[in-house]
C-alpha positions, 0 to 999 in steps of 0.5 A: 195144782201144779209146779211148772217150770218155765224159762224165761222172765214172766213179766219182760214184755211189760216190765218198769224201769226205776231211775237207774234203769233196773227193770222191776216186776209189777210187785214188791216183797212184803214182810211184817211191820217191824222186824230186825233183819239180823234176828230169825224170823217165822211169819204167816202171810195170808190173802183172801180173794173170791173167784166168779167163775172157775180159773186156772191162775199162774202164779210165781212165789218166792221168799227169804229166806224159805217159804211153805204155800199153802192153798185153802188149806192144802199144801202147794209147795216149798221154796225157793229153790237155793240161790244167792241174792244175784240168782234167786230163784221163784217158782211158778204154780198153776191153781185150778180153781173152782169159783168162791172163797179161796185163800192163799197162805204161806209160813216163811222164816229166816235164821237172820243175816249172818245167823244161818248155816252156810248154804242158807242165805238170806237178805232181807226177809218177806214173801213175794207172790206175782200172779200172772193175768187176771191173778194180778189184782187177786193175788199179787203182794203189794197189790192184793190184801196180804196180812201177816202175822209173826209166829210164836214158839220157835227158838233156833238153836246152835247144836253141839258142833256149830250151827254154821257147819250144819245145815239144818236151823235145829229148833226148840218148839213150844205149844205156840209152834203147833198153832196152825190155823194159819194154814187156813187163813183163821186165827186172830193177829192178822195185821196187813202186810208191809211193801218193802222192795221192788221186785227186780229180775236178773238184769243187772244195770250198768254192770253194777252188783246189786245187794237186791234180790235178783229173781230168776226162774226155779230150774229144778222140778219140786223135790220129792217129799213122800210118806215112809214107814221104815225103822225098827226100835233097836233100844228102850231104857228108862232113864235116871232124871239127871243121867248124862245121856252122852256118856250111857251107851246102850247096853244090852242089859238095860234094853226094856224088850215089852217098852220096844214092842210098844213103841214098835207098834206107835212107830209103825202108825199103830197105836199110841204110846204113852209115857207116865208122869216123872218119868225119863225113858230113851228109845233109839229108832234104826231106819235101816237105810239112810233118810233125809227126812221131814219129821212130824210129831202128834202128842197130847197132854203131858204139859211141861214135859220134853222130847228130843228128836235126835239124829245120827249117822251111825252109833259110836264105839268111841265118840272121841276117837270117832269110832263106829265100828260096824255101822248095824251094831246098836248094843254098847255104842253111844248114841252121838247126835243132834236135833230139834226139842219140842215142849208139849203144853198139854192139848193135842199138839202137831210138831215139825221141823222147818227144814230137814234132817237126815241120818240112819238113827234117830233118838228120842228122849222123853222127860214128863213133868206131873201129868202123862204124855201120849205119843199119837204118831211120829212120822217121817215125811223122805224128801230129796230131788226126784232123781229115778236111776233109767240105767242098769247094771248086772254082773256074776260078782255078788258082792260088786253087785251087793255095792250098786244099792249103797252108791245109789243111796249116796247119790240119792240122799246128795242130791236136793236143791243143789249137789251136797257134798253130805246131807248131815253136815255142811248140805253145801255144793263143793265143786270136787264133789260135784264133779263126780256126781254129775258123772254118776248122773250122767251114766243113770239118768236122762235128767240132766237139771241139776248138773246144768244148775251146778255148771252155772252156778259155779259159773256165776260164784267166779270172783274178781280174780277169775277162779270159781268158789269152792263151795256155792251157794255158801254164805262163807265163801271159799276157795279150792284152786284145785277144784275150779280147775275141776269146774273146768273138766266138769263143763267139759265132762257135760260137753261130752254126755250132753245134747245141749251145745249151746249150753255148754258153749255158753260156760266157755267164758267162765272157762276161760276166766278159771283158766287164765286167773290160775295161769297168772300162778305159773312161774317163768320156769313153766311149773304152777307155783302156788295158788291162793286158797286151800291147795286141796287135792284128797284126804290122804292121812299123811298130808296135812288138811289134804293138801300134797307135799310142796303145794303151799310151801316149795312146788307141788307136782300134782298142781302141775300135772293136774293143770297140763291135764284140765288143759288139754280138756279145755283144748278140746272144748274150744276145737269144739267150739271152733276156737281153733288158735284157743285150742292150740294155745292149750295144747302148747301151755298144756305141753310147756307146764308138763315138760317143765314138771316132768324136768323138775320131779321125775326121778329116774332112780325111782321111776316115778314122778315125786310129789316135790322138788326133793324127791322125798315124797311120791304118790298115787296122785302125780302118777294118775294124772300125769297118766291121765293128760296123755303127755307123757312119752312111751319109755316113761309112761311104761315106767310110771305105769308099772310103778304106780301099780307096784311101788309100795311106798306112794301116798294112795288115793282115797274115796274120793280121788280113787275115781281118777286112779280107777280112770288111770287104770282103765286107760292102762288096761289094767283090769286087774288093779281096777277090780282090786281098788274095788275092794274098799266099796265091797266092804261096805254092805260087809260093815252096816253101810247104807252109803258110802262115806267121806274119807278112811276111817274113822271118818267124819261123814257116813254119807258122801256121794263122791264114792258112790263114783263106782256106779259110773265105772261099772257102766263107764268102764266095765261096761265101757260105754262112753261118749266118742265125740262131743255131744255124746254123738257117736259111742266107743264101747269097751269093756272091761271085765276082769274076773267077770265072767259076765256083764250086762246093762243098759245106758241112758242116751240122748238118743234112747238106750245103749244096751250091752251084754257080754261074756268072758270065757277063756280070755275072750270076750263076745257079746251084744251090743245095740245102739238107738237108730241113727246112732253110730259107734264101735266096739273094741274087743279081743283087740279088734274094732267092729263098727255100728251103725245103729242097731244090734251088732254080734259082738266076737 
């Protein structure tokens, strides 16, 4: 059986149209009978149909709010890929199928209208299943025999911090939950299935926005899901019946070390462990890496008893001072967490989860009632997008190369149906976020499936002002001007690293639409007053909620400054796209706002740009990207150049915008400031890290992949192998080495590999560096330029 992508509508060449022109699939949705759409839902759906000779069936699936597909018992799949209404998206299987009896099954659930976290979205509950052919009659909804029946046992649960900021439905199972005879289409409650509404594609009639489920196909392949065996049982403590377990930290002295071995050995798939009758006992699991994971648990007997499966990033010194301390450490801290609760009812019972849960911790209270429970396994099932890094990176700095694994992890567990700016947390696609990982991808992988998703699903959350959503798919919406004026730099970022032309010309409307809402803020002196939304530009401690001085209630330099620079990125995307009066226009807008800014917050006193009109309050910020728009004139430059490096009083970037310095510093030749802001990334193996985290500490999130940016850097910058024209057509290369005495890699093309190798000795730089064929390129070293034309060339 296989996941196939496809392109376009299966059914335009035969579509129906209904009274107001929308053009309607062959099927409609189904759902139970009776069901309050704002209530949370889990369903079984099931159809049977029998086959006289072997077929290969194409068939297209989707759900609302998640399904789980099930062929004759075996599992196809899960869906649908994240969406909203106006893009939700199926997916398409290909069933090679003997002749006989099959049946084709499916679990769906919803949270309810308006119930779920922000990144799940859900309109009106069902299953839609459209078989192409001679699938049509045997397997369509609404046209085949589909049944249905609700499925008992699943409360959904609001957890400590509010489901809505949590991206996981936490559940509270009874025995009933285990019941799966559906996965087989057995079992006794069936009743048939009920038509609901039509299916409809994307074609939106009349202009008129629909509250319809607009179907499109999946982009993405099938996350990966795979087995894992990882973790060692750090703690083991019988447990008083009524102790508060938030407040008992795991101390050394009550750790049970015969307890841990047997636990040990049930983690590890070996044998069962059982917990007596009337007894309590705590067992703290360490991944040893961060993991998003489905978990599954087999018990038998222990009727009425309790198990909490719990998750946490890292262990807590101080939970109200959100400190964790050394994220390996175990003994002492506080295990401060969230997750599911399952209610054994005495047989042999299968628990899971309905979506994922992620963390490096995981916590299980046992609580037995009069009769004993046996654990026969807990497994953990990694899932994540199927992302493999192609790209490479070596150097003679142990400790910067120690860093790599960390980034990846980062990127790696960000990375689902969407960018996520954290997998324990809002599991939502903030544009700022998603800039950075797109760039990281770019670097280390020829897949470029989901930054294209995330270029256009920004594009189609632009609201009636123009501006892109902040964070989308979110049922909650959001807007951070700042950051769709960075979807802006995103399109052009994919203009340079990607092949795909006509994809990127296709975003220059939504370009436009960003831009000219934002340029409706800019007052009659030139400079950007203030945006609507959450001005935020970084997690600076000393700026309220990340946003500069002056940007809600004076003027903010850094607006400004951030503007001049995304114009002068979008003038050369419409040189590229042969708009030459647009590009013109940018330039001259770019030129006006920067001057104007230049005017209004240089001090000459302190050399620098200041972030407000009263000079009172400068930063890293300002200076690195009105460095970055290339405007500013020499005598300034020189002087903003030495003062971002040496003032010590500016405001200074973060994880996350310490990517924009690191480029200020590369574009300065400042090898010896990028190697030192590099510091805060060596530190993370130092301290228990497995990913990098959100902000300084104590931070909130232990995994965001906005700082795992350093991996594009050591290819980008380090390296310095970076597109030269549009399309990634020809190549500069430009190392950057520092201290290194030495470097090497190889980076992902469009046309193949691009490898590199250099060494460093006494100030001078020689090396190799060979291009795929046909490629052309140039080198720059010891301030000279060598030219490529595909191939090896001797760098010296």
């Amino acid at each position: 059986m296989t996941r196939v992508l496809i392109e376009q509508d299966p059914f335009a060449a035969t579509h129906r149209h209904d009274r107001w022109g929308q053009t309607l699939w062959p099927v409609h949705w189904i759902g139970l009978p009776e069901h309050d759409l704002d209530e949370p839902m889990v369903a079984a759906f099931r159809c049977r149909f029998e086959l006289d000779a072997p077929r290969t069936l194409r068939v297209h699936v989707t759900a609302d709010e998640r399904y789980e597909l099930w062929l004759d018992g075996s599992r196809l799949g899960r869906g649908p890929e994240r969406g909203v209404g106006h893009h939700w998206f199926f997916e398409t299987y290909d069933l090679e199928l003997e002749a006989g009896a099959h049946v084709l099954s499916a679990r769906v659930w919803t949270l309810g209208r308006g119930r779920g976290p922000f990144g799940h979205e859900t309109k009106r509950p069902g299953l839609l299943v459209a078989g192409e052919g001679a699938a049509h009659e045997l397997v369509s909804t609404s046209v085949a025999a589909w049944q249905v029946k609700p499925l008992a046992g699943y409360t959904f649960m609001i957890p400590r911090w509010g489901l809505k900021f949590l991206g996981s439905s936490f559940q509270d199972q009874g025995a009933a939950a285990t019941q799966r005879d559906f996965e087989t289409g057995a079992g006794e409650g069936w009743v048939d299935a009920v038509a609901t509404e039509p299916g409809r594609d994307d074609f939106i009639p009349h202009g008129e926005e629909s509250t319809h489920h607009r179907l499109r196909p999946a982009m993405l392949p099938a996350m990966m899901e795979r087995p894992m065996r990882a973790g060692r049982v750090r703690h083991v403590e019988a447990l008083e019946p009524d102790a508060d377990v938030d407040e008992l930290p795991a101390e050394a002295a009550r750790h049970d070390a015969a307890a841990a071995a047997r636990w040990q050995a049930m983690w590890d798939g070996g044998e069962a462990c059982t917990v007596e009758p009337r007894s309590r006992v705590r067992v703290i699991v360490d991944l040893d890496d961060y993991y998003c994971a489905y978990p599954e648990l087999r018990v038998s007997g222990g009727v009425n008893s309790r198990i909490d499966l719990q998750w946490a990033e890292a262990m807590f010194l101080d939970v109200a001072a959100k400190d964790k301390g050394h994220r390996d450490e175990v003994a002492g801290r506080y295990f401060h967490g969230v997750g599911d609760i399952f209610r054994p009812g005495g047989g042999g019972e299968r628990y899971d989860t309905l979506w994922w849960r992620a963390g490096r911790y995981v916590q299980l209270i046992v609580h037995t009632g009069d009769e004993a429970l046996t654990l026969e396994a807990i497994e953990l099932r990694e899932t994540r997008y199927p992302f493999e890094r192609e790209s490479h990176f070596e150097c003679d700095d142990a400790e910067l190369m120690a860093c790599l694994p960390v980034l990846q992890r980062g990127l790696e567990m960000c990375m689902h149906e969407a960018y996520f700016d954290c997998p324990y947390y809002e599991q939502l696609m903030y544009v700022g976020d998603t800039r950075l990982e797109t760039l990281i991808t770019y670097a280390l992988s020829s897949d470029h499936r989901l930054p294209r998703k995330a270029l256009r699903m920004f594009d189609v959350s632009r609201t009636p002002d123009g501006l892109t959503r902040a964070r989308f798919p979110s049922t909650n919406p959001q807007t951070i001007p700042t950051f769709s004026i960075w979807w802006i730099a995103m399109v052009h970022d994919a203009a340079l690293w990607q092949a795909d032309a006509a994809f990127v010309k296709a975003r220059l409307p939504g370009v436009r639409s960003v831009m000219e809402s934002y340029l409706s803020w800019r007052r009659e002196d030139g400079l950007m007053g203030w945006p609507p939304g959450w001005v935020f530009m970084d997690w600076v401690k000393a700026w309220h909620q990340g946003v500069p001085p002056g940007a809600k209630d004076q003027l903010s330099s850094t607006v400004s400054f951030q503007l001049a620079l995304v114009l002068m990125q979008k003038g050369e995307l419409e040189q590229w796209a042969g708009e030459d009066e647009l590009a013109q226009r940018d330039r001259r807008l770019a030129r006006g706002v920067f001057d104007a800014a230049v005017g209004t917050f240089w001090s000459e006193q302190h050399g620098l740009l200041a972030d407000d009109i009263d000079h009172a309050h400068f930063s890293e910020h300002a200076q690195c990207l009105a460095l970055l728009s290339g405007l500013l004139d020499d005598t300034k430059c020189e002087r903003v150049a030495r003062g971002l490096f040496e003032a010590e009083d500016l405001a200074p970037a973060t994880i996350y915008f310490s990517h924009y310095l690191l480029e200020t510093a590369r574009l300065l030749g400042r090898a010896d400031v990028f190697f030192d802001r590099l510091d805060l990334w060596r530190e993370l193996p130092r301290r228990g890290f497995r990913t990098p985290f959100e902000h300084p500490e104590p931070t909130r999130s232990d995994c965001h992949a906005w700082g795992s940016h350093p991996y594009f850097h050591m290819l980008a910058s380090v390296l310095g192998i970076r597109p030269a024209t549009m399309g990634f057509g020809e190549v500069m290369v430009e190392p950057m080495l520092g201290p290194l005495a030495r470097a090497s890699g190889r980076m992902v093309h469009p046309a193949g590999m691009i490898e590199a190798a250099f060494e460093q000795r006494d100030g001078r730089v020689t090396g190799r560096v060979t291009l795929p064929a046909g490629l052309r390129g140039s080198v720059r070293v010891n301030g000279a330029e060598q030219v490529i034309d595909g191939g090896a060339c001797e760098v010296r």
